[in-house]
N, C-alpha and C positions, 0 to 999 in steps of 0.2 A: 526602485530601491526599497521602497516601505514590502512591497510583495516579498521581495528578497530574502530582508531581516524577519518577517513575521514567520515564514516556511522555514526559515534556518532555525530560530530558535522552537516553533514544536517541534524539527526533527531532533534536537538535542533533548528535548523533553521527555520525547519517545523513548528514546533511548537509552536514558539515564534514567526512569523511573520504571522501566519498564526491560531490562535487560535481558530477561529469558523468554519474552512474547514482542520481542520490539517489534518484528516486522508485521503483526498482526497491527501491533497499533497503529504502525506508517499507515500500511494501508489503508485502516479506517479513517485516519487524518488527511489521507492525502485523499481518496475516493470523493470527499464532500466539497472540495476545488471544484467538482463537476457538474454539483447540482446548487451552486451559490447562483448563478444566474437566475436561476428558474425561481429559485426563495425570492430573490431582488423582485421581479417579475408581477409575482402573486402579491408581492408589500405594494407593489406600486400600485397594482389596478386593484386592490382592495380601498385602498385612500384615493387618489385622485387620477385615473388611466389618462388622463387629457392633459395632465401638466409637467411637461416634459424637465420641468427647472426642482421638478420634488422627486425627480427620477437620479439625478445629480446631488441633491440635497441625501437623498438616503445612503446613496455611497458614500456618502464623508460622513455621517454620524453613525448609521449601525457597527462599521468597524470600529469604533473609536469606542464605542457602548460597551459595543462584546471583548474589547480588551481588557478595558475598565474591569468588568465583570470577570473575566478572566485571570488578572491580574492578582487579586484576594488569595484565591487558591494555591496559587503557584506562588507566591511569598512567604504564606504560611503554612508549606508544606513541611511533614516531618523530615528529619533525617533520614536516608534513602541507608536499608540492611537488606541484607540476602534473601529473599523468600526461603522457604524450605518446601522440600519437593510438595505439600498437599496446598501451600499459596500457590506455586506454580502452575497446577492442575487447575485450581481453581480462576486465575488468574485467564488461562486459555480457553476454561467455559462461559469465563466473562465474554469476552473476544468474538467469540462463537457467536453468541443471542445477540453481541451485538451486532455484526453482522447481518445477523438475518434481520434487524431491524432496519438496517441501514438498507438493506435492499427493498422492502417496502416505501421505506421514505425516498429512494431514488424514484421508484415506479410512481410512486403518487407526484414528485412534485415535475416529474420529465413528463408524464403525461396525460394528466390532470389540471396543467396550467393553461392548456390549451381550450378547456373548457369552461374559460371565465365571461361569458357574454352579456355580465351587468354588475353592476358593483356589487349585489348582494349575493352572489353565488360568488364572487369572486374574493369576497372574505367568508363564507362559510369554509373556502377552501384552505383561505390564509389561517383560519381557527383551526382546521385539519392537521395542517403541516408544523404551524407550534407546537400540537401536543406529541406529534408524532416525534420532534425535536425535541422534547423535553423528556420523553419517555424513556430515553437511552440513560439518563440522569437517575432514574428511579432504579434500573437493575442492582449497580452496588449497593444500596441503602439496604434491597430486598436479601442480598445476599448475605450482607452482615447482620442484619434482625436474623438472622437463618442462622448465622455462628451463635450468634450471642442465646438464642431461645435453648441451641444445643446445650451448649456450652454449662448457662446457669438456670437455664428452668428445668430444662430436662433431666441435668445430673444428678438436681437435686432432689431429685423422688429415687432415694435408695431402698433397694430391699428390704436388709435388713429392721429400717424404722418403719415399714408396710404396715399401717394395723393389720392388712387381713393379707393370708401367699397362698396361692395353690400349689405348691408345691411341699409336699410332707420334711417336717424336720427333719428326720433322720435320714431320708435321702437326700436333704441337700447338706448336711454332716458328709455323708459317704463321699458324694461329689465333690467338697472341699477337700477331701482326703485323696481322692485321686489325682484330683489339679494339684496339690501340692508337691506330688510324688513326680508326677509329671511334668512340671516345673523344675524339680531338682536331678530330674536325670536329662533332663533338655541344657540345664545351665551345666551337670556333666560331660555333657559332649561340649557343647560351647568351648569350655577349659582344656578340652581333646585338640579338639579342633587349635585352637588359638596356639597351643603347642605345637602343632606338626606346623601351622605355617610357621609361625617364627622360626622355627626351625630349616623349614624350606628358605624361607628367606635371608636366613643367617648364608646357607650354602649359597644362595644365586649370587648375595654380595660377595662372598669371597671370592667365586668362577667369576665376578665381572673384577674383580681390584685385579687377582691371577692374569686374565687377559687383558687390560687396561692396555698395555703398550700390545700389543697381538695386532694383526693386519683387519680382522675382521671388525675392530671396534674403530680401527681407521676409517674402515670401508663404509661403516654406518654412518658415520659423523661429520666425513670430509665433503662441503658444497651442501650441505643440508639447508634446503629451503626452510624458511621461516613458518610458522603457523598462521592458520587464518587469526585474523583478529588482533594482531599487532600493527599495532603503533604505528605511523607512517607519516612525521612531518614533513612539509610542505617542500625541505629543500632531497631527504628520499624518495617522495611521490614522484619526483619529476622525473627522476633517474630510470625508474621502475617502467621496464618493456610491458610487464601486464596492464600496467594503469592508460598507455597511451593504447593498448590494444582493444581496453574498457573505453575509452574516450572516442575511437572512431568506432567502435559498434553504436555507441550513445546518438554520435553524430549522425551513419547514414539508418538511424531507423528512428528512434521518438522522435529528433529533431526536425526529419519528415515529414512525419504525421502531424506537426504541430504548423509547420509552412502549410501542410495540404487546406490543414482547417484553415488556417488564415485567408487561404484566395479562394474560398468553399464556394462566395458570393460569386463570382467572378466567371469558376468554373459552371457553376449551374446556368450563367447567364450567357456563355458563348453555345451550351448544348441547348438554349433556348428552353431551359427547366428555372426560369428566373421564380415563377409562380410558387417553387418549391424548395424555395430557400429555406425560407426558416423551418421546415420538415427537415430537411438534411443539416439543418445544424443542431435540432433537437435531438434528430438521430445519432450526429455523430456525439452530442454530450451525454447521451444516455448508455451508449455501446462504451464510451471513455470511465465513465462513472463506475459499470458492470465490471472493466477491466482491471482497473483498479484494484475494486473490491477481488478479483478473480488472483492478484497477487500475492493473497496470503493461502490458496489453494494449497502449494508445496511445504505449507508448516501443518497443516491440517493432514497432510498423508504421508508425512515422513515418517514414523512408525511405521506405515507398509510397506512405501514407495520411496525410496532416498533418492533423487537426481539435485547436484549442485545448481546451486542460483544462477548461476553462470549459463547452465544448458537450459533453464527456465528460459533467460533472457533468449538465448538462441533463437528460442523456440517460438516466443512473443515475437521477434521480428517477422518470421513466415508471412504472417494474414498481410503484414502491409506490404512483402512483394508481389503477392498473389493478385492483392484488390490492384496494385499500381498496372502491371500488367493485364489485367480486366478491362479497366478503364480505357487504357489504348488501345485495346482489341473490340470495345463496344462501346459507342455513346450513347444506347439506350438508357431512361429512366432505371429499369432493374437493376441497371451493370452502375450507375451513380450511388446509387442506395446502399448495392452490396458492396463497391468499394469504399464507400464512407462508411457503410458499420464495421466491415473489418479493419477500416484502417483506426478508428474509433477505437475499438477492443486492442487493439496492436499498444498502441502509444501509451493508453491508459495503463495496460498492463506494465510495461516501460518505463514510464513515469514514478508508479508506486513501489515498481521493486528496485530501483534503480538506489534509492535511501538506502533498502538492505545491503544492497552488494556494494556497495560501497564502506560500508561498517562491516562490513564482514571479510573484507578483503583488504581493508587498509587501516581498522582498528575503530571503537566505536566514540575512542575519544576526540577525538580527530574531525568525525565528519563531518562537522559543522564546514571548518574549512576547505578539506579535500571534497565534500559534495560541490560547495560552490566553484571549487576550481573544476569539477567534472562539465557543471552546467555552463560555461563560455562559449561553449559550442552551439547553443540555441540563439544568442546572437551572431555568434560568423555562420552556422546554419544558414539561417533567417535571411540573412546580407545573401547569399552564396544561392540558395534555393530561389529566392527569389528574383534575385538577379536573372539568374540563368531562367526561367520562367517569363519574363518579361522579356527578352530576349524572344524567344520563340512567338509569346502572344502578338509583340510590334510587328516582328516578320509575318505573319500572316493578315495584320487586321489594316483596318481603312481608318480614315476620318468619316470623322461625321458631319452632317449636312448640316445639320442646324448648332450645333454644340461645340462642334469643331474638336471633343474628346477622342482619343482611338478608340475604337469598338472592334472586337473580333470575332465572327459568329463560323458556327463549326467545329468539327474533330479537330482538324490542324491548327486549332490554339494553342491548343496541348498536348495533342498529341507525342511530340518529340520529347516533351516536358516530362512526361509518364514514364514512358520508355528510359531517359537519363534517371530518373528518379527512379525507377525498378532496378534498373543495374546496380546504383549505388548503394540501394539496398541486401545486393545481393552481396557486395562487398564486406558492410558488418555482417552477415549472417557467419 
């Protein structure tokens, strides 16, 4: 429940202070879900790796710290106005650096925690990883000493009070003399200009009032779909064929990949790779993490490249039918590794664009609740996948001799499990 409301209210956060880069900001909010374990990890075996009851103790006070701390800002935040297009720009090359920072601090803490083999490297590393965390904190500061030096240091060294110019009086005379000339037949056409449209525009309204009852302004207007980004209360979301046809893509691909992590243990231990557990779960949170971050890719080349979110998402589902059907064609270590990093990158990606299209397809004030009503599906998911998964592992496995647990060693634990699971994914595709 606490997970719930904490993702709910920064995606409205996102969203609302950040409306012309929101999805950049989802992404980097939602990419660091990936690499919290590993932070957890490096705090613990920095302080005490042996005492399993301060591993439990840090999960109930660091969250509770950083909301605290969180909290200040987001209270006493200004009044939220429109950027203008040079905040905008700006705002995206924030986004940007931070990005690439985020992707160092993934790389450092998904594979550098693994090299803690005493307490004192294992907090030289945890002093790594705060500043690498706090450093993301310093880029605005940097940016606005950068406005403000423009702004008021810089402007105020004008020419004119120069004690000393290289440039000759009398040619920079001449040159005011042609800037002015130049200015005043620029603001002549302007006045040109400004008159033929209004002019043009005077004529298109009259040919549109002229044809107002005509069949062609019937033709345009009658059954017209709505625009992205409207409005979509709780009791039209439901009605709406697009949102249920959004909700079982959701269902048979991230909700997937998030059942697959879950029995990861399980899976690794019937192909008899129990040894390389925790490899494949570091890999699949580091491929999830990457993905993540990989879904603010299509706001970064939409000046080149335009494909809607919708064929984004399409497109993210792929790697997890691929890896699912690998998987049942090979129990080899390779075919586990490369099924879990693509199913890894699959879901991530998924995950984090899933906020967008959601606000972009049912309005962005909204998605607080229409996101939560999309994600239901990762528990009947969860119930459904695993069900049917369990299923199939009983039907092949034994009792045990001493334990009396089922155990099930081999392909055919899962195998069928794979293969249902590839199909259904072939279904949201």
């Amino acid at each position: 429940l606490s997970i719930c409301w904490f993702n709910t209210v920064c995606f409205v956060l996102c969203i609302r202070n950040f409306p012309a880069n929101r999805s950049l900001a989802l992404s980097l909010t939602v990419s660091f879900n990936g690499v919290s374990a590993a932070l957890y990890t490096l705090v613990y075996n920095a302080i005490n790796p042996v005492s399993t009851q301060l591993y439990l103790l840090l999960n109930a006070l660091i969250p509770l710290i950083v909301s605290f701390a969180a909290l200040i800002p987001i209270l006493r935040q200004p009044p939220l106005e429109p950027l203008p297009p040079d905040g905008v720009r700006r705002d995206s090359f924030m986004f940007l650096l931070l990005n690439v920072l985020a992707v160092f601090n993934g790389v450092y803490l998904l594979l550098f925690r693994s090299k803690t083999s005493d307490v004192t490297s294992a907090r030289l590393l945890f002093g790594g990883s705060i500043l690498l965390l706090i450093l993301p904190l310093c880029l605005p500061g940097l940016v606005y000493a950068r406005n403000w030096y423009l702004h008021t240091i810089h402007s105020s060294f004008r020419l004119e009070n120069s004690g000393f110019i290289l440039v000759d009086v009398d040619e920079l005379e001449i040159h005011k003399g042609m800037m002015t000339r130049q200015a005043s037949g620029e603001g002549y056409q302007l006045l040109n200009d400004d008159m033929v449209r209004t002019a043009v525009t005077h004529v298109q309204k009259s040919f549109i009032e002229d044809d107002s009852e005509g069949c062609c302004n019937k033709l345009f207007t009658r059954n017209q779909l709505g625009m992205l980004g409207e409005e979509h209360p709780l009791s039209l979301l439901l009605r709406r064929s697009d949102f249920w046809l959004y909700y079982i893509a959701y269902f048979c691909g991230g909700t997937i990949g998030l059942v697959y992590s879950n029995n990861l243990g399980q899976i690794a231990q019937s192909l008899g790779q129990s040894s390389e557990t925790t490899t494949l779960v570091t890999l699949y949170s580091s491929f999830s993490f990457f993905g993540r971050l990989l879904s603010a890719t299509p706001d970064y080349i939409r000046a080149k490249f335009y494909f809607a979110r919708t064929g984004w998402l399409t497109i993210a589902l792929l790697p997890t039918t691929v890896a699912l059907f690998l998987l049942a064609s090979s129990g080899s270590l390779s075919a586990l590794q490369a099924g879990t990093a693509l199913i890894g990158l699959s879901s991530g990606f998924i995950f984090a664009a899933a906020v967008s299209i959601t606000s972009e397809l049912f309005g962005p004030n909204s998605v607080g609740v229409n996101h939560n009503i999309l994600i239901t599906n990762i528990p009947i998911g969860s119930l459904v996948y695993g069900f049917l998964a369990a299923l199939v592992y009983e039907s092949h496995s034994v009792a045990g001799s001493k334990t009396g647990s089922v155990i099930c060693m081999g392909r055919d634990c899962y195998f069928l499990t794979f293969v249902w699971w590839g199909c259904l994914s072939v279904i949201g595709i």
